[in-house]
C-alpha positions, 0 to 999 in steps of 0.5 A: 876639458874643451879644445879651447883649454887644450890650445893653451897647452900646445907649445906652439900657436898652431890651432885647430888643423883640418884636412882635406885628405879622406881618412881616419885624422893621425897623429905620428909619435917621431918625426925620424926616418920611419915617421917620415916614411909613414907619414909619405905613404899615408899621404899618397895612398888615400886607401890606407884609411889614415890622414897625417896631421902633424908630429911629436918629436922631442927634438927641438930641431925639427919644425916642420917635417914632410910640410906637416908641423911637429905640434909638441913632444912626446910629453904633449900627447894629451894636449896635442889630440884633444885640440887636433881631435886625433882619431889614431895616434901612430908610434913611429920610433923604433924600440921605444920604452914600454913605461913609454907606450904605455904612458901614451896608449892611456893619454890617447884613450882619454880622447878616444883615439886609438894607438897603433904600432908601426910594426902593426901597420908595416905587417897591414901593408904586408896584407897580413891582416886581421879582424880587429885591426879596424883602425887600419882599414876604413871603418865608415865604409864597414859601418856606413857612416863615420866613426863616432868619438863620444866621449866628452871631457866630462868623463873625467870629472866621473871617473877621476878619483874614483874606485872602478870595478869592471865585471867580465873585465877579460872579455872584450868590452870589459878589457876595452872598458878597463883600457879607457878607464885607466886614462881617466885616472881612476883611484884604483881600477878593479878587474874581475872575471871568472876566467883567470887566463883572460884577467892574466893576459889583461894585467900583462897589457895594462901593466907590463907585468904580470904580477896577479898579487894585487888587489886590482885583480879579482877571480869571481863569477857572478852567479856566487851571490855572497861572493859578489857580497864579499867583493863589494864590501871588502873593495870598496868600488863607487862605480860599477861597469857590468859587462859579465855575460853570455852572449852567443845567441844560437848558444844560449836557443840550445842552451836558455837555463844557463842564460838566465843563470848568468845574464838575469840571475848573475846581474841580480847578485851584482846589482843588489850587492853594489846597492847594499854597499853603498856603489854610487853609479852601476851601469850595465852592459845590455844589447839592442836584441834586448829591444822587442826580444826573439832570441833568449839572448835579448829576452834574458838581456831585457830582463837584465835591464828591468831588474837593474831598473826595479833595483835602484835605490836612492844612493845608488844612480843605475842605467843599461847600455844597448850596444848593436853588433860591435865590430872588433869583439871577440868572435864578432863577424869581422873577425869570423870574416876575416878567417874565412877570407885569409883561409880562401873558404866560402863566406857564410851569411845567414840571408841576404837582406839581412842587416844589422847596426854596427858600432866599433868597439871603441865607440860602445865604451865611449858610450858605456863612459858616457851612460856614466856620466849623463845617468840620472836613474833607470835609463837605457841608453842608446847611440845614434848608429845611423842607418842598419847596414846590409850584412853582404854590402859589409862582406864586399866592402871589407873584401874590397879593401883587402883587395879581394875581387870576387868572393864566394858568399853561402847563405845558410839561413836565419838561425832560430832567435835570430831577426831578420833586422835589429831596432834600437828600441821597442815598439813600447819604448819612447826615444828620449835626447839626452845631452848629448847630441848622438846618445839617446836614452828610454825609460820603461817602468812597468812591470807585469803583474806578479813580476818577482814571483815570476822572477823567482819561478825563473831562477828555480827552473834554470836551477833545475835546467828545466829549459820548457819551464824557462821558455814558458816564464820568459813569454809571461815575464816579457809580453814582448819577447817573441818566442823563436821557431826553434822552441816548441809551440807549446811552451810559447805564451805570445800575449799579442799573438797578431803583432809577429 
C-alpha cells in the first residue's frame, strides 16, 4: 500500500505532516485529558525523544486539540500511520478494551510502529526505566544514526494468507516476529519453541488468553529430526522464519558440541523438513559474527547459513538474515546496562575501542519481513547499519538521558571469540543492492572440498561432545573462521595463518 492510497482513506484532507520538533514522530490514540496532557509535555520537553503530530479520537467534536488536528478515529489507525509514517503510536485513554489495544497494537505493527501505554510512559517520567523501553529514550543517539522502518507494503502481499511458522517464536526475535506477522493477516500464525513457558507468556500477549489448546502452539526442538518431519507435514506452513538458537557467545567457547547441536544440526532438521514438505519460502536468522567467524557462535551461524544455501530446492525460496547486536533483546547489553545503573554498580566493558553495529529489535524484523519478500535464493541479507558505534559512546550517551552524570565504567577485557570490531560481510563476500535502498544482500556458493563428509564428521563429535574434534572440523569446514585464544593451539587448522 503506498502513502498516496493511504490519504484517500484519511476522513480529512490533511496530507502528509512534517515536524520540526526532534524526535520519534507520535501519534496519540485520545484527544481527552490525558492525551492533552501528553501531547503538552512532549512538545515542550524535546528529551523525552517523542514528536506529537496529531489525534485519534472517536469524538466528532474535537477538531484540532493543543493546535495538533484529530486525523481520524480509533478505527482510522492504519490509515492515519501509514500516511503520517508513525514511528510510535500512544494510547492515551484510561482503561481502554483490551479486544481494543489489541486490535491497534497489530494495525501499528503493520507500519513498523510501535505502541506504548501511557502508564508505561508516566512510569519513564518517574525515572523507573528499563532496557527495553527504547522507544521512550532517543535511539538514533544509542545507535548513532535514526532509526530505520524497512518494512514496505509489499509485505503484506507475502504474508497475507499465508500459513507461518516462527521456529524459536519465545525468544526475543521469534515474539517480535510473531507480533509483526500477525498484522499482516496471515492465515494462521504457528509458534514453536522448546520452551513451553516462553510460548505461554507469548499466547497470553497476542491473544488475551492463555488457551494452549490450539494448534497455533507448537512445544518442539529442533534438534528432533522426525519431529521437525512431523510439524511440517501435519501443519502445513508456506513460510518458515527460523530464529531457534544459542546464542550466548562466551557460552557457546565453553561449551561448542551444543552450538553445533542446535545452531548447525538443528537447522539442517528444520530446513530439510520445510523442503520436503513443499515450504515455498524459509528464511533464516543468522548474525554478522557469522561474517569472517572467531567465536563458535559465528563459525556454527555461518555454517547455518551455508547448509541453508546447499539446501535449496527448486519449490522451496531460502535466504539468511545477518543481524548486528539488536538492542531490546533479551539479555542484550541495554538491558545489561540498564541493571547495572539502576543498581549504582560499576559498569563493565569489556575494551575501550571496541565497537559494534546496533540495530532495534524492530528494525531486525523489519528486515526478517523483508528477506521474505525480496529473496530469490540463497542470499544473506544485510541492513545498512551505518557506521559501528563505540561501546563506551553508547554507555554515556544512554546515562546521560537517564540523567546519570558520572558513570563508574570496569574494563574487563575481550573475552576469548570475541572481536574487537564486527563486519557485515567477509573478506570473500561481495556487497550486493537489493531493491531496497537500505538492504544489501551477498551470495557465496562454494563449499569446500569434502564438505558433507566434513559435516557429518561434525555432528558425530558434538553427539559424542568431543569439543577438540569439533574446534578442529570447524577450522577445516570454514577457512575463514579464526579460532579464539582461548582454544588450544593444536586442535586449530588456520589455512591463512598470515591473514589474523
Amino acid at each position: 500500500m503506498s502513502t498516496a492510497i493511504a490519504l484517500e482513506w484519511l476522513p480529512t484532507d490533511i496530507g502528509y505532516l512534517p515536524t520540526t520538533q526532534p524526535g520519534l514522530r507520535t501519534l496519540i490514540v485520545g484527544a481527552g485529558e490525558a492525551g492533552r496532557a501528553l501531547a503538552r509535555d512532549l512538545r515542550h520537553v524535546d528529551s523525552f525523544g517523542l514528536a506529537p503530530i496529531g489525534f485519534l479520537d472517536d469524538n466528532p467534536a474535537r477538531q484540532v486539540v493543543r493546535r495538533l488536528p484529530v486525523l481520524g478515529t480509533l478505527d482510522d489507525l492504519l490509515a492515519v500511520a501509514t500516511a503520517q509514517r508513525a514511528e510510535v503510536v500512544v494510547l492515551a485513554i484510561p482503561g481502554l478494551p483490551w479486544a481494543t489495544v489489541r486490535r491497534m497494537a497489530t494495525a501499528a505493527s503493520r507500519v513498523g510502529a510501535s505502541v506504548r501505554h501511557l502508564p508505561s510512559f508516566v512510569a519513564l517520567l518517574q525515572r523507573d526505566v528499563v532496557g527495553t523501553d527504547l522507544r521512550d529514550l532517543q535511539v538514533g543517539s544509542l545507535i548513532g544514526r535514526n532509526e530505520m522502518h524497512v518494512v514496505s507494503p509489499g509485505v503484506l502481499a507475502t504474508l497475507r494468507g499465508k500459513r507461518v511458522l516462527v521456529t524459536g517464536a519465545g525468544g526475543s526475535i521469534g515474539s517480535e516476529l510473531c507480533r509483526q506477522v500477525q498484522g499482516f493477516e496471515p492465515s494462521q500464525l504457528m509458534m514453536l519453541d522448546h520452551d513451553e513457558s516462553n510460548l505461554h507468556r507469548l499466547l497470553l500477549e497476542l491473544s488475551g488468553e492463555a488457551l494452549v489448546d490450539t494448534a497455533d502452539i507448537v512445544v518442539a526442538d529442533i534438534r528432533d529430526r522426525e519431529r521437525m518431519n512431523q510439524i511440517m507435514r501435519d501443519h502445513r506452513p508456506e513460510i518458515v522464519f527460523h530464529a531457534a538458537a544459542l546464542k550466548h557467545l562466551p557460552m557457546l567457547e565453553r561449551y561448542p558440541c551444543e552450538g553445533v547441536k542446535s545452531n548447525v544440526k538443528g537447522t539442517e532438521n528444520v530446513v530439510q523438513a520445510a523442503i520436503d514438505h513443499g515450504v515455498e519460502r524459509f528464511v533464516l536468522i543468522s548474525t554478522d559474527k557469522a561474517a569472517d567467524p572467531t567465536s563458535v557462535l559465528g563459525a556454527t551461524k555461518q555454517l547455518a547459513e551455508l547448509v541453508v544455501k546447499s539446501s535449496a530446492s527448486a519449490s522451496t525460496i531460502v535466504s539468511a538474515v545477518r543481524f548486528g547486536n539488536v538492542l531490546g533483546s533479551r539479555g542484550s547489553l541495554l538491558a545489561v546496562l540498564a541493571e547495572q545503573l539502576r543498581n549504582g554498580e560499576a559498569v563493565t566493558v569489556t575494551h575501550p575501542d571496541v565497537t559494534r553495529y546496533f540495530m532495534t529489535i524492530e528494525e531486525a524484523v523489519g528486515l526478517v519481513l523483508e528477506a521474505a519478500r525480496i529473496a530469490t535464493g540463497g542470499e544473506t541479507f544485510v541492513l545498512d547499519m551505518g557506521k559501528p558505534v563505540r561501546i563506551v559512546d553508547l554507555v554515556n550517551n544512554f546515562a546521560n538521558q537517564l540523567r546519570i552524570q558520572a558513570v563508574d565504567i570496569r574494563y574487563t577485557g575481550l573475552r576469548p571469540g570475541e572481536k574487537l570490531h564486527e563486519a557485515l560481510f567477509s573478506q570473500a563476500e561481495q556487497c550486493v543492492p537489493t531493491d531496497h535502498p537500505r538492504i544489501y544482500s551477498t551470495r557465496r556458493a562454494e563449499f569446500e572440498d569434502g564438505f558433507d563428509d566434513l559435516l557429518t564428521s561434525l555432528y558425530d563429535a558434538a553427539e559424542h561432545n568431543a569439543s577438540d574434534d569439533v574446534w578442529h572440523l570447524l577450522s577445516r569446514l570454514l577457512p575463514n573462521y579464526s579460532c579464539s585464544s582461548g582454544i588450544p593451539a593444536l586442535t586449530c587448522v588456520a589455512p591463512y595463518p598470515d591473514d589474523y
